[in-house]
C-alpha positions as CSV (number, residue, x, y, z in Angstrom):
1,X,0.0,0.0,0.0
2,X,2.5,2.3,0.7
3,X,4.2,1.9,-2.5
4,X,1.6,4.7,-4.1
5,X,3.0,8.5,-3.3
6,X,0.2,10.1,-1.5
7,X,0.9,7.2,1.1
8,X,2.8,8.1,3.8
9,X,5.8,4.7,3.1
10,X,5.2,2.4,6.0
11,X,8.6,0.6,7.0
12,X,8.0,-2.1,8.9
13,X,6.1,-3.3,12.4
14,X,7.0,-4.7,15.7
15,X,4.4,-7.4,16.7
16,X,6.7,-8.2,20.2
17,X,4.1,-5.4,22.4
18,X,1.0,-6.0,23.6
19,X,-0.4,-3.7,20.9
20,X,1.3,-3.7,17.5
21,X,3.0,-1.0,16.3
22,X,3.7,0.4,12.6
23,X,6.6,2.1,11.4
24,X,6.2,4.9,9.3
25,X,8.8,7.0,7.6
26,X,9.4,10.3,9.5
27,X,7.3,12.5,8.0
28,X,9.5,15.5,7.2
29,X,6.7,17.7,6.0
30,X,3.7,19.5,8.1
31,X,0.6,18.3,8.9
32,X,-2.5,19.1,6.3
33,X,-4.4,19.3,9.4
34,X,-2.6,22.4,10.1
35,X,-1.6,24.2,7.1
36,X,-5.6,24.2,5.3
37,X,-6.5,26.4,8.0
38,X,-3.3,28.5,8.0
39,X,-4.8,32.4,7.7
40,X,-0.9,33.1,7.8
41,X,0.0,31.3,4.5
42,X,-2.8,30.4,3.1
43,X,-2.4,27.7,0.0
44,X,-2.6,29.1,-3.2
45,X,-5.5,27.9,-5.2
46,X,-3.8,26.1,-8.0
47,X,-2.5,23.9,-5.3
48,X,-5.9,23.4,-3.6
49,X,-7.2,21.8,-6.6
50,X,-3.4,19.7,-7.1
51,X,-4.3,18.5,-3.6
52,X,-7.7,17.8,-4.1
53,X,-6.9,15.7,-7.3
54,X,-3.8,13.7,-5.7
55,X,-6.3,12.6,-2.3
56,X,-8.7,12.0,-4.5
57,X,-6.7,9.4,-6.0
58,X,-5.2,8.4,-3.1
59,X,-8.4,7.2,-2.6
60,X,-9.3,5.5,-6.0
61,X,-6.2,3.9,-5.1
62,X,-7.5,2.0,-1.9
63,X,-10.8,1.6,-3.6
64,X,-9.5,-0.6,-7.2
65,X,-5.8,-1.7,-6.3
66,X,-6.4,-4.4,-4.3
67,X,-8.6,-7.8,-4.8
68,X,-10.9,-6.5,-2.3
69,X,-11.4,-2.5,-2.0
70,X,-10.1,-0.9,1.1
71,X,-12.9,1.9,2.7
72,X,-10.9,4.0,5.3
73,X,-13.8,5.7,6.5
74,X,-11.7,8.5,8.4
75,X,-10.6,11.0,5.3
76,X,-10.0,14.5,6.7
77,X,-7.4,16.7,6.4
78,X,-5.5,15.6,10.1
79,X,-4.6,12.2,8.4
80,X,-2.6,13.7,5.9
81,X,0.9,15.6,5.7
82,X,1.7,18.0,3.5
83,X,4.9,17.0,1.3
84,X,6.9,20.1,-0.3
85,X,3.7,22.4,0.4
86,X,1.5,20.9,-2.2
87,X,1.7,16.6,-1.9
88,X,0.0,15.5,0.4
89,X,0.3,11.9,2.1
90,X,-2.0,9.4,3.8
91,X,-0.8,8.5,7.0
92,X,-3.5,6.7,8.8
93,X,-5.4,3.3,8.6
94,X,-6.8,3.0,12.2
95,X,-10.6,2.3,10.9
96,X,-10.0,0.9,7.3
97,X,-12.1,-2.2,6.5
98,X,-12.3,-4.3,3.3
99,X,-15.6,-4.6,1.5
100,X,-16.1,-9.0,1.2
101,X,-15.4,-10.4,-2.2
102,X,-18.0,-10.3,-3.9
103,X,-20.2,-7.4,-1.6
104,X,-20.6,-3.7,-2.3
105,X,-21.3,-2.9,1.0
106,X,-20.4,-4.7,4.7
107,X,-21.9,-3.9,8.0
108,X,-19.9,-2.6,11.1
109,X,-19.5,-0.7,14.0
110,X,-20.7,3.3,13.2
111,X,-17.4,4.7,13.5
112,X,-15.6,8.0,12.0
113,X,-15.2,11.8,12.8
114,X,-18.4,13.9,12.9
115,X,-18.5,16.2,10.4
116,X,-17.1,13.7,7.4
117,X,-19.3,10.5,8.1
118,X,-21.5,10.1,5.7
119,X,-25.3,9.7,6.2
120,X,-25.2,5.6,6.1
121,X,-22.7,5.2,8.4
122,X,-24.6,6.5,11.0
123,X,-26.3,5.3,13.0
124,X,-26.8,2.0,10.9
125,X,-22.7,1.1,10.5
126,X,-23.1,0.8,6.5
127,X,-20.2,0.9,4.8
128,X,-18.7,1.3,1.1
129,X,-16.5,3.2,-1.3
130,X,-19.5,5.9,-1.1
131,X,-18.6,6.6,2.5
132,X,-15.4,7.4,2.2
133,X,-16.5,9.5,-1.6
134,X,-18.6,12.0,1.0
135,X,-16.0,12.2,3.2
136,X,-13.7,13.8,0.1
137,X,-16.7,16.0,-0.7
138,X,-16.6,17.7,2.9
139,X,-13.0,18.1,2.1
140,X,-13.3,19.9,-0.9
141,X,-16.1,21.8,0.9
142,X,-13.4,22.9,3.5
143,X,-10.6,23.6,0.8
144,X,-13.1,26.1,-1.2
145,X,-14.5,27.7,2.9
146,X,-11.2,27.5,4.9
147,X,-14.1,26.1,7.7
148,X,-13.7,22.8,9.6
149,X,-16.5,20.6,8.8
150,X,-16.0,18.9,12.4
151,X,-16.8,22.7,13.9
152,X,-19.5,23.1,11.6
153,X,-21.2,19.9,12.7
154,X,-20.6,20.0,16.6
155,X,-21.4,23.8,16.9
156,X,-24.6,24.6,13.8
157,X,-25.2,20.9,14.0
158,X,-25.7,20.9,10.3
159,X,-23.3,18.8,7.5
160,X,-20.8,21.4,5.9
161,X,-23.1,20.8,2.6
162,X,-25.8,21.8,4.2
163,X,-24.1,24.8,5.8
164,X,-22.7,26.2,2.4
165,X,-25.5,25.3,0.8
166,X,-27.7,27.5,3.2
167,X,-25.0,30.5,3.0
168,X,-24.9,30.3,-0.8
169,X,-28.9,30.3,-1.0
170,X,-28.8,33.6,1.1
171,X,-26.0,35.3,0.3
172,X,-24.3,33.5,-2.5
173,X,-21.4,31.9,-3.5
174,X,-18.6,34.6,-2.5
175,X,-20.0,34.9,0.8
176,X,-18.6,31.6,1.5
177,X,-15.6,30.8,-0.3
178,X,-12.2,31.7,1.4
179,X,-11.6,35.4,0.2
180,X,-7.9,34.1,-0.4
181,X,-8.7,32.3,-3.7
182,X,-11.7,35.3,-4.4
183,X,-8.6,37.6,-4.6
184,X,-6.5,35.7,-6.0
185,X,-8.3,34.2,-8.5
186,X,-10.8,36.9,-10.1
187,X,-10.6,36.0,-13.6
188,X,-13.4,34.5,-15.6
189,X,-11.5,30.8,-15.4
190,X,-11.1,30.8,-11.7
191,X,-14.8,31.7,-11.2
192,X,-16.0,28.7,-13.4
193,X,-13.6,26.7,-11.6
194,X,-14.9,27.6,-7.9
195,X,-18.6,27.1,-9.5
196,X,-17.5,23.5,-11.2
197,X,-15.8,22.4,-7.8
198,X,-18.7,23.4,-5.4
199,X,-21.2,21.7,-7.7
200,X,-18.7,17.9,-7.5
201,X,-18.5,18.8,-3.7
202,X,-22.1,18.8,-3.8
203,X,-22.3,15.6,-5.9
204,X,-20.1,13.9,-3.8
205,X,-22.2,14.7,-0.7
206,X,-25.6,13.6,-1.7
207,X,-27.9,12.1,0.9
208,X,-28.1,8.9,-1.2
209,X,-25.0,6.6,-1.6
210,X,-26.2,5.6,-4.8
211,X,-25.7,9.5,-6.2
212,X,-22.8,9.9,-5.5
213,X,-20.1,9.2,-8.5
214,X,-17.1,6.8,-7.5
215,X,-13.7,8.4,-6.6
216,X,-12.7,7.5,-9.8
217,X,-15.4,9.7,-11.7
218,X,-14.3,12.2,-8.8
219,X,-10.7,12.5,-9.2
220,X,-11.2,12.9,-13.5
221,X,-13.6,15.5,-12.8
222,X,-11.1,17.6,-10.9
223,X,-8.2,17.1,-13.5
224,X,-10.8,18.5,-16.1
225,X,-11.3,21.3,-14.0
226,X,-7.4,21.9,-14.0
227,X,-7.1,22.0,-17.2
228,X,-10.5,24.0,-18.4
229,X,-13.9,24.6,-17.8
230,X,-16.5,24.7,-20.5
């Protein structure tokens, strides 16, 4: 697994304590976690959108890699580092589960970080690629706000698609995006691009599993938007 880039490389374990450990490379970069929220240095939008592209396929990667699709069902920005200020790398597995061969969905424990589980997961513990496709659609979300979804949730107690949705409604759209990227990126092409990204965040956060497209239909959707926007 760790063999893809936007995985943090994991270098070996020690099964000898009570608890096993893992072994990760040391991480000489900052955490994501951090830096998406930075009003000091805020990222640049050309690199929002690389980053959103490169987790996406992170993702896609976990999800058609492997004989049985992994669903890590905890995508948010504090389980990634930031690599050279624009890469960012996966560095945590602590609730992945494998969908059984042949299933497109498997029952568990409800699990996950308010504010990024998606609708199913909650409080009836269905899982799939789906969950962790809304998950990535809060992200983008918080990449086009600069607002943590997990604040959102525990202090509106609404879903950070709800809550733009309702500020757009009112207000509209630049009364909600970070005014970083609205100053930075005034022209024509920018704006489209805002517009196109909200509307797969939006996609990607339907009520309804079944609505959503697969991280795979995500992640081409954002390289189109890198290149151009009809």
């Amino acid at each position: 697994m760790s063999s893809h880039k936007n995985v943090l490389k994991l270098l070996g374990c020690c099964i000898e304590t009570r608890m096993p450990i893992l072994v990760y490379e040391f991480p000489s970069c900052e955490p994501f976690g951090k830096k998406i929220f930075d009003w000091n240095e805020p990222l640049p939008w050309k690199i929002r959108l690389k980053i959103a592209y490169e987790i996406a396929s992170v993702i896609a990667y976990l999800h058609t890699a492997f004989p049985r699709p992994i669903i890590h069902r905890d995508i948010k920005p504090s389980h990634f580092f930031l690599e050279n200020g624009s890469t960012p790398k996966l560095s945590y597995f602590g609730l992945s589960i494998t969908l059984p061969e042949g299933e497109t969905h498997v029952k568990d424990d409800p699990c996950g970080t308010c504010g990024y589980m998606a609708p199913e997961a909650f409080p009836s513990g269905m899982y799939s690629e789906k969950n962790d496709v809304f998950s990535f659609g809060t992200l983008i979300l918080e990449l086009l706000t600069r607002r943590r979804a997990s604040f959102i949730a525990r202090v509106e107690g609404v879903t950070m698609q709800e809550y733009v949705e309702d500020h757009i409604e009112n207000y509209g759209i630049h009364d909600i995006l970070d005014p970083i990227i609205l100053v930075e990126g005034g022209g024509v092409l920018e704006q489209q691009q805002f517009q196109a990204v909200y509307q797969l965040a939006l996609k990607c956060t339907e009520e309804f599993a079944e609505d959503r497209p697969t991280i795979v239909d995500a992640a081409k959707e954002i390289r189109r938007i890198q290149r151009f926007v009809i």
